[in-house]
VOGU-3710 file (C-alpha; in Angstrom, 3 decimals, decimal comma):
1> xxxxxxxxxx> 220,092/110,108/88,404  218,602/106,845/90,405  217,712/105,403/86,580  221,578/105,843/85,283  223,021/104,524/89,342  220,530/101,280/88,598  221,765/100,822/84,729  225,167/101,312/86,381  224,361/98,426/88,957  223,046/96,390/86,398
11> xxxxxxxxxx> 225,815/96,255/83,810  228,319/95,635/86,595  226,494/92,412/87,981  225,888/91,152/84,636  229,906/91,395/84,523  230,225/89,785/87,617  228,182/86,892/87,022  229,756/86,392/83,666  233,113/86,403/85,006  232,037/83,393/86,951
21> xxxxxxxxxx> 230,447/81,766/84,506  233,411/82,082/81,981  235,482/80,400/85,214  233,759/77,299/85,824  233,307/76,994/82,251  237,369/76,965/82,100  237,185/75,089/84,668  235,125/72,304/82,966  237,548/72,463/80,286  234,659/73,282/77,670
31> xxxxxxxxxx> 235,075/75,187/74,282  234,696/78,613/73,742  231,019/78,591/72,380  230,573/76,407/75,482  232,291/79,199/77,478  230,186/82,012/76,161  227,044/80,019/76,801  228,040/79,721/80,163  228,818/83,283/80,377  226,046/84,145/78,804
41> xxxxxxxxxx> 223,300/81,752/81,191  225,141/82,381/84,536  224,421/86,949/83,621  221,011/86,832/82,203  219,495/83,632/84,064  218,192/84,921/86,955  216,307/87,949/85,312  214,732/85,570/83,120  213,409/83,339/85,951  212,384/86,765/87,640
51> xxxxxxxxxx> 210,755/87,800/84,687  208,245/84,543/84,034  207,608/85,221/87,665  205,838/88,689/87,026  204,254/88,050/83,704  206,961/89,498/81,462  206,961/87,537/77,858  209,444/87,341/76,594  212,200/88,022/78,937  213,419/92,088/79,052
61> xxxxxxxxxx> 216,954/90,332/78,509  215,731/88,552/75,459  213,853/91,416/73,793  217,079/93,176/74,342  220,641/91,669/73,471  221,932/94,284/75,523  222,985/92,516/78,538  224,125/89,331/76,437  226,204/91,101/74,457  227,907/92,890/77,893
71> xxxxxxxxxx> 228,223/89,213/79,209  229,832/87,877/75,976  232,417/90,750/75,852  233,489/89,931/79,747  233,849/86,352/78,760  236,527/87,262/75,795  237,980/89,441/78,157  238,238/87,242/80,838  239,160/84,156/78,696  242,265/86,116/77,229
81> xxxxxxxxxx> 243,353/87,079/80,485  243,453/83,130/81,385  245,609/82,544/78,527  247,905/85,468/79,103  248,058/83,837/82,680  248,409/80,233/81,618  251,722/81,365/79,559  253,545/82,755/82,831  252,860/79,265/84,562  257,032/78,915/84,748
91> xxxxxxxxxx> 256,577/81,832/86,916  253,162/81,141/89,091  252,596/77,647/90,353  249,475/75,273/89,105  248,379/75,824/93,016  248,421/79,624/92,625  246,769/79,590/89,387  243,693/77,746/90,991  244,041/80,018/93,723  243,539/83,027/91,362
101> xxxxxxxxxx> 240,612/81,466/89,763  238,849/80,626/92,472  239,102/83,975/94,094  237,739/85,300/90,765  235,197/82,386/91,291  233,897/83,647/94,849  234,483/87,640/94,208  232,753/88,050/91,037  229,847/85,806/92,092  229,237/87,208/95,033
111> xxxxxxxxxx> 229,342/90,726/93,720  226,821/89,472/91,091  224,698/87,552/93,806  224,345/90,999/95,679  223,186/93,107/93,210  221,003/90,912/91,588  218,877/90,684/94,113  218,338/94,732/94,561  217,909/94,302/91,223  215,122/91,789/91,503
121> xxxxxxxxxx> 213,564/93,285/94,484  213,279/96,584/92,535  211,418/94,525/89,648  208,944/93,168/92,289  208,314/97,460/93,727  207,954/98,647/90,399  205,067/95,602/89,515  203,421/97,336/92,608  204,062/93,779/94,688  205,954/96,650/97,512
131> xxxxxxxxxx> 203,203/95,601/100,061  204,182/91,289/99,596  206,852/91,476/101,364  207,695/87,501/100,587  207,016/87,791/96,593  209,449/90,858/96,539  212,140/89,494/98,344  211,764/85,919/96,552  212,108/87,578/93,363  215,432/89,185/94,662
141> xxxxxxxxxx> 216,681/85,527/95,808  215,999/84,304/92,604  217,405/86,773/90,161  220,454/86,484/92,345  221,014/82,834/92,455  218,478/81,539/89,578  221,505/82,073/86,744  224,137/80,767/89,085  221,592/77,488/89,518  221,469/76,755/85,580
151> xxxxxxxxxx> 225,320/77,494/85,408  226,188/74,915/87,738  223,338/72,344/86,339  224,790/72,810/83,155  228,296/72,235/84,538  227,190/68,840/86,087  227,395/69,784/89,924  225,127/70,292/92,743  224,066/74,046/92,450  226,462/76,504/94,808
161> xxxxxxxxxx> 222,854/77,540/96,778  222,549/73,693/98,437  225,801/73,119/99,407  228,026/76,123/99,514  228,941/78,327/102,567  225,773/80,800/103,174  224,407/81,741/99,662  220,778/81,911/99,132  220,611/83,245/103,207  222,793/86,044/102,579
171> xxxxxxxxxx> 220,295/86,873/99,707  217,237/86,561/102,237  218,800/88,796/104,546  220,113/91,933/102,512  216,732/91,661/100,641  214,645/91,878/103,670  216,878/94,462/105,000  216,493/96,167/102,155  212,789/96,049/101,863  212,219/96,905/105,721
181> xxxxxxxxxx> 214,522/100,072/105,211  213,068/100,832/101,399  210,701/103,737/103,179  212,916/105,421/105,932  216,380/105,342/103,367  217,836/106,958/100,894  216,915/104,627/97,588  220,519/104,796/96,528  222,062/104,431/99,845  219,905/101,533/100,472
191> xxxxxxxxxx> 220,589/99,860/97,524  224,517/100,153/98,673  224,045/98,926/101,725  221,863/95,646/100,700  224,565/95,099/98,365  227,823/95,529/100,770  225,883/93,163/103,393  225,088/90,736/101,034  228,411/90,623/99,768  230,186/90,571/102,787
201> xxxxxxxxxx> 227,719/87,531/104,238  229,069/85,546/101,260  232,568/86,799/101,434  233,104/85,802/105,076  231,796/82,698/104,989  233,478/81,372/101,924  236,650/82,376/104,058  235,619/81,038/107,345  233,864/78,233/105,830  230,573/78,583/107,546
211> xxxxxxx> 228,096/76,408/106,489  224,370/75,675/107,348  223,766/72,648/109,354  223,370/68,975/107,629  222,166/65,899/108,097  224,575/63,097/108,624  224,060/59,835/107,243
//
């Protein structure tokens, strides 16, 4: 039951994440193969960091085309969906359109960024690294924002985790949360919960623009 809820989990980040990459690469106005490759870094990029991390050559997504495959179909999907909506642009305004896409943007990667790092910190348990508390919950961070951090390198822009609203924190937090509670919960319930806080963190402050402090020039 737990193995299928986790598969579950995992196929539905690895659509979230390609969602967003397939956005910023329309964004960036590149070509479909460029598209796809976006797609295809932004889902599988993380777990690849995460992997080198514990030992794992090659890569679990690279041994497997499973989860590239998922990512590619997303992108097709979501790339026809932009065309259907770029034809009704007589009826929705250029301002709307960017609207849509950028709620897309935030959404998907933020439902991506959630369970990718329950995903992660589950890698770390099952390694038998449960009793570092700071290896398990680094390997959560980074599976959640590691494919989002190539995606926007490869776009040209400063990664989302060093400038945007609360990212990587929201990460810390649900992971740590998650790890503190891993023995007293319900595995499944906990999972949910790390997910719907980390999720929410991001959500509200990409709407109430909250941002960590910086340093002036």
């Amino acid at each position: 039951m737990f193995s299928t809820i986790y598969s579950f989990l995992e196929i539905i980040g690895t659509i979230a994440f390609a969602v967003s990459g397939t956005v910023i690469g329309i964004n960036h106005r590149l070509d479909i193969f460029g598209i796809l490759t976006m797609s295809a870094v932004t889902a599988v990029g993380g777990g690849i960091i995460r992997d080198v991390c514990l030992g794992v050559i090659p890569p679990s997504s690279l041994k497997s085309p499973d989860y590239i495959i998922i990512s590619a179909i997303a992108s097709i999907l979501t790339m026809i969906i932009a065309l259907l909506t770029r034809k009704r642009r007589d009826s929705l305004s250029i301002l709307k359109i960017s609207q849509l896409y950028n709620f897309i943007l935030v959404l998907s990667d933020a439902i991506g960024l959630g369970i990718f790092t329950v995903v992660g910190i589950n890698s770390g348990i099952d390694k038998g690294f449960n009793h570092n508390l700071f290896f398990i919950v680094f390997l959560g961070v980074v599976t959640g924002v590691g494919g989002g951090m190539i995606r926007d390198v490869i776009a040209n822009q400063v990664p989302m985790i060093f400038r945007e609203n609360i990212y990587a924190v929201s990460c810390i937090i649900g992971g740590t949360l998650y790890v503190v509670l891993f023995p007293y919960l319900n595995h499944s319930l906990n999972m949910l919960l790390a997910i719907l806080i980390i999720v929410t963190i991001r959500l509200i402050s990409e709407k109430m623009k909250i941002n960590l402090p910086r340093i002036k020039k």
